[in-house]
N, C-alpha and C positions, 0 to 999 in steps of 0.2 A: 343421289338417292335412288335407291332400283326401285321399279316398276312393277307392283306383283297384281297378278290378275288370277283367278281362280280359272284352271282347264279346263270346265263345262263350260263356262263363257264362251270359249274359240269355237267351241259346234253351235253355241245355238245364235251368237253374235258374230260370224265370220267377218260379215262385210265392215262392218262398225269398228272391228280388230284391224284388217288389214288396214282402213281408212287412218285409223289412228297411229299404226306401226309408221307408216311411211312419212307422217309426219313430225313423230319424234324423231331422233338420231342417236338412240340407243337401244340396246336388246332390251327384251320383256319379259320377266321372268314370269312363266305358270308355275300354277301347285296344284299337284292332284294331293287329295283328303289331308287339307294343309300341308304337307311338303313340299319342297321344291323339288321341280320337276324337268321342267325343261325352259331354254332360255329361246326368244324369239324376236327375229328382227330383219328389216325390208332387207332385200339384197344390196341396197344402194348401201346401208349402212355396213351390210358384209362385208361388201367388196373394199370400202374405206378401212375397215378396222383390218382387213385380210391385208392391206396397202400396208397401214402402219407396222402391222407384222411384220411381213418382210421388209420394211424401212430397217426397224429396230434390229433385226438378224442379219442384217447387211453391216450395221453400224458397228453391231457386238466383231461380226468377223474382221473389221479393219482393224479394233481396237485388239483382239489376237493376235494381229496380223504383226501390230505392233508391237503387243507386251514379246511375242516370240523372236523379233527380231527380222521376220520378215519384211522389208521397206527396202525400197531403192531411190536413189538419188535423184534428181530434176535428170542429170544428163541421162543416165542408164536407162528413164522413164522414154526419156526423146528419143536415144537411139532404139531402144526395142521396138516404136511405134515407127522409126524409118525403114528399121529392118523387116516390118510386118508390112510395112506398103511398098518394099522393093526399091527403097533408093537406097 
């Protein structure tokens, strides 16, 4: 369930905001004059969701990698990785 906070909040309650972002571990969503506005969250939970991103876009391109026929064999895999260290 998101988290909405009204935007005048963030100025006149900064500290009592950030104190509370970093103890959740999800974005927070503001609304300026009831709308949503902008979504808000500590960098630690950034950096984690910015991780899973690139997890899941790593995942999608092997599974391309696949459906296109791109894939090599155990041996092909061994010898490219001997070939790259020079034996």
């Amino acid at each position: 369930m998101p988290i909405i906070r009204n935007s005048a909040d963030l100025s006149s309650n900064y500290i009592e905001i950030a104190d509370f972002y970093h103890k959740i571990k999800e974005p927070v969503f503001l609304t300026r004059n009831g709308e949503d506005d902008l979504a808000i969250m500590s960098i630690e939970t950034y950096e984690e969701m910015s991780g899973c991103n690139e997890l899941y876009r790593l995942i999608q391109e092997g599974i391309d990698d696949i459906e296109n026929g791109r894939i090599l064999t155990k041996d092909e895999v061994i010898n490219n990785m001997k070939l790259a260290l020079g034996k």
